[in-house]
Each structure stands twice: as structure tokens, then as C-alpha cells.
C-alpha positions in Angstrom: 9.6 27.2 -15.7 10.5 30.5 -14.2 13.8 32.0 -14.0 15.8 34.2 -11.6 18.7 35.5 -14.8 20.2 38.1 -12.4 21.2 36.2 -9.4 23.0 38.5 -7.8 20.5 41.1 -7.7 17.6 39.0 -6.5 16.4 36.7 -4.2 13.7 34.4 -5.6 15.5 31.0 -6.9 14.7 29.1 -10.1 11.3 27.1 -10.1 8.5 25.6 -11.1 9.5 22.8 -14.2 8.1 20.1 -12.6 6.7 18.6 -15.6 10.6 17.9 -15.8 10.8 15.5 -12.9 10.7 12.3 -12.9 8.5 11.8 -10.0 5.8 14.3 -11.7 6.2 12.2 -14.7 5.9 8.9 -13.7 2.9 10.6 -11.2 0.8 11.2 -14.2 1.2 7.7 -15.4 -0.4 6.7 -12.1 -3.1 9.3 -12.5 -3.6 7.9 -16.2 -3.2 4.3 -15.2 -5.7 4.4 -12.1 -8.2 6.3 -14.3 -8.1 3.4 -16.3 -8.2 1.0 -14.2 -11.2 2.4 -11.9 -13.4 2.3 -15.1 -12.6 -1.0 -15.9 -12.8 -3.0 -12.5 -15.3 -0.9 -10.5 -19.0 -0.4 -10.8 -19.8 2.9 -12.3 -21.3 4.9 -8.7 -18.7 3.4 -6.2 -17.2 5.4 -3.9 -13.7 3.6 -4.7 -13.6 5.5 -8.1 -13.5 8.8 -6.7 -11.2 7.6 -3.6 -8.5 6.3 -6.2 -8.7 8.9 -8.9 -8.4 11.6 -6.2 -5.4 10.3 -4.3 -3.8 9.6 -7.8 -4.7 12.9 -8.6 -3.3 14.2 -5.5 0.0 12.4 -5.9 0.4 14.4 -8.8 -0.8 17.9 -8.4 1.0 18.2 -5.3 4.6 17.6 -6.8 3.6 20.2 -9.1 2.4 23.1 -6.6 5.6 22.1 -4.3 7.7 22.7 -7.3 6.0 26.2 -7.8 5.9 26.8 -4.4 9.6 26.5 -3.6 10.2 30.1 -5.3 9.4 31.2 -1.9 8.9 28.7 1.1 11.2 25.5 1.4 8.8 24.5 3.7 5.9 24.5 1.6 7.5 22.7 -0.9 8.4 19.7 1.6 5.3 19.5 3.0 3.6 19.5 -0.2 6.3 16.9 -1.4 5.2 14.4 1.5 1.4 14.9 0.8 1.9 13.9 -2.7 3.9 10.6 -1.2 1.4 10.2 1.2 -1.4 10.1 -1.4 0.2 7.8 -3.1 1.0 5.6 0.0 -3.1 5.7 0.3 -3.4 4.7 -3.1 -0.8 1.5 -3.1 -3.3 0.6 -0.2 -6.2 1.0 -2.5 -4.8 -1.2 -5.0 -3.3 -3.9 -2.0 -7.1 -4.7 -1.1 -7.7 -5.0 -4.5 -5.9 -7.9 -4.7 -6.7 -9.1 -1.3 -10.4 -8.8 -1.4 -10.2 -10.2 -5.1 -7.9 -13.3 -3.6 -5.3 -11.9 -6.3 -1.6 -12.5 -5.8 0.9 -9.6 -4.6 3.8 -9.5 -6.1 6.6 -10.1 -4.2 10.0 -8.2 -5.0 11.8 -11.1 -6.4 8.7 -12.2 -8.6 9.9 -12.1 -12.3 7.3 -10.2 -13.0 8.2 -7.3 -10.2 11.9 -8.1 -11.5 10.3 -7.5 -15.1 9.2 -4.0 -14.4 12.3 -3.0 -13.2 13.4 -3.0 -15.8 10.5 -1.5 -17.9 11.4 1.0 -15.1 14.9 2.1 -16.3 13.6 3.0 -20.0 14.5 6.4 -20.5 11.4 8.9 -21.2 9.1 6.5 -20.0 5.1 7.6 -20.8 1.8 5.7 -20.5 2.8 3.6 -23.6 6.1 2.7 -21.8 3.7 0.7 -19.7 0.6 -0.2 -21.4 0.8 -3.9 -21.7 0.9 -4.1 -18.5 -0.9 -1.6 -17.2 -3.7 -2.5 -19.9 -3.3 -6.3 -19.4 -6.4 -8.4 -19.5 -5.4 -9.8 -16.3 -6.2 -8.1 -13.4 -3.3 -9.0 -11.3 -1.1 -8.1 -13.5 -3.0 -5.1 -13.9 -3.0 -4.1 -10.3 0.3 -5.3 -9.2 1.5 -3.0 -12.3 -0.3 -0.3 -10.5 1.1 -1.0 -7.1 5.0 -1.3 -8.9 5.0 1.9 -10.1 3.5 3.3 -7.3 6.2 2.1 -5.1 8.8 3.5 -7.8 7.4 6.7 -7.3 7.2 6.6 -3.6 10.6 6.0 -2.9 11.5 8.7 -5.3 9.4 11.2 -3.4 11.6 10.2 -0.1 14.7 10.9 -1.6 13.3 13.9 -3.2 12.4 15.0 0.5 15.7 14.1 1.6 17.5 16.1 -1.1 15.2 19.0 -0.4 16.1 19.0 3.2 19.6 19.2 2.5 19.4 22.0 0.1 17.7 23.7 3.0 20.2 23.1 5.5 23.0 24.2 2.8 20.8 27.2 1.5 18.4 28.6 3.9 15.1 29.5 3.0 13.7 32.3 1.4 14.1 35.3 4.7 17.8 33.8 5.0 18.1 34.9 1.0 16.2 38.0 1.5 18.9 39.2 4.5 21.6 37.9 2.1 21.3 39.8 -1.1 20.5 43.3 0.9 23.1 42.9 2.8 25.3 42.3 -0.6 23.6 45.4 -1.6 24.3 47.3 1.4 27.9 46.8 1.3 28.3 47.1 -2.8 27.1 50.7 -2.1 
């Protein structure tokens, strides 16, 4: 994670430590999860493989260059914040025909077992092994719908992370706006 220690001499903010947020975290278990799951319920050349894996994939490498990138352009961070939702909205899509084209059952949101992983949800420090059994589960719905859960989790994360990015930028200005800010600090401390 990089640092700014002298604020009041410079103008590039505090970032990167994505690996810190929740929504990169619980991203990866997506990435790991759908790796998984491709190699076990797809034939080994279909084209679905690469489709999931690189949405997944996308979900999570673009939280992490948004977090870098926000050093120096708000905007590039949003925009790279709803690309990683938006892969993952293509992914939850991916794992919705799944189910359909399997004649599998989608979870609603009051189905115990939705209700179930919740809760699994709210376990602090969750990793891959936090969600195993059911991400690992011999049945494939559960497997999927697993999938699709966390996905959602994630996804509405990413929305409020958006929203609470937009704020800061209404509050804080972007990087110019900082730029103009501490030179003019500087102009008048000399």
C-alpha cells in the first residue's frame, strides 16, 4: 500500500491496499471458486471455461487497478470499480444458465439455504475455506447457487463502493482540484 506521510506538502492521496477490501477479498474467492467449478462441470475445450474464468478474473483484477489507480484519477477508479461489477454481473449470468439449462433450482432469497449463506457471509476474515462445503459440494446446485450468492454479495458491495467513491469525489475533488490546492497552500506559506 502506498503512502502520502507529508500531507501537507503533497498532493497524491493514500492508495493501492486493495488486497484489504472486502470486495477484492471476497472477488478472489469467486475467481478461486469459478476456477473450480469450470473444471469440474465443463468439458475441457469449451468456450464457457475461458468466458467464466475471465469475467471472474476480471471482477477481481479490476478492484485492484481501481484501487491503484485512485492515486491519481477518481475517475479511473469508478470506472474501473463498475467494470469489475459488471464482470461479475456477466458472470452471475453465467452461472443463472447453468442452472437453467441444467433444469437446476435458483435459489430464491428466502430459501434456507440462501438464508444459510448469509450467514456464512458475516464470518469475519472469510477465505476459500470459509466457503468450501458449499462451494465444493457434490451437488451442483448447491454448487452453483453458492456461486451465484456470493456473487451477488459482492455486487452489491461494489455499488456501494461506487456510491461511496462518488461522494468522496464530490467532498474531495479529484486529483487537478488537489494539485491547485496544495500550491496555492504553498504560495501563500511563502
Amino acid at each position: 500500500m502506498e503512502t502520502n506521510n507529508n500531507k501537507n506538502e503533497g498532493f497524491i492521496p493514500v492508495h493501492g491496499g486493495y488486497r484489504n477490501l472486502i470486495t477484492y477479498q471476497k472477488a478472489e474467492i469467486i475467481y478461486d471458486g469459478t476456477v473450480y467449478f469450470t473444471k469440474r462441470f465443463f468439458q475441457k475445450y469449451d468456450r464457457t471455461i475461458d468466458q467464466m474464468v475471465q469475467a471472474a478474473r476480471s471482477g477481481k483484477q479490476n478492484i485492484a487497478e481501481a484501487s491503484m489507480a485512485s492515486a491519481t484519477s477518481k475517475e479511473t477508479e469508478i470506472k474501473l470499480t463498475n467494470v469489475a461489477r459488471a464482470s461479475l454481473e456477466e458472470l452471475l449470468i453465467d452461472y443463472q444458465d447453468f442452472l437453467r439449462t441444467n433444469k437446476l433450482k435458483l435459489w430464491e432469497k428466502d430459501h434456507r439455504f440462501t438464508m444459510r449463506f448469509r450467514e456464512l457471509n458475516r464470518t469475519p476474515n472469510a477465505t476459500y475455506q470459509t466457503y468450501i462445503k458449499a462451494i465444493e459440494n457434490p451437488e451442483q446446485e448447491i454448487c452453483a447457487n453458492s456461486m451465484i450468492c456470493l456473487i451477488k454479495i459482492v455486487t452489491h458491495l461494489l455499488s456501494q463502493q461506487i456510491k461511496s467513491l462518488e461522494k468522496a469525489f464530490i467532498n474531495e475533488g479529484g486529483l487537478r482540484e488537489r494539485m491547485t490546492r496544495v500550491r496555492i497552500e504553498k504560495r501563500n506559506r511563502n
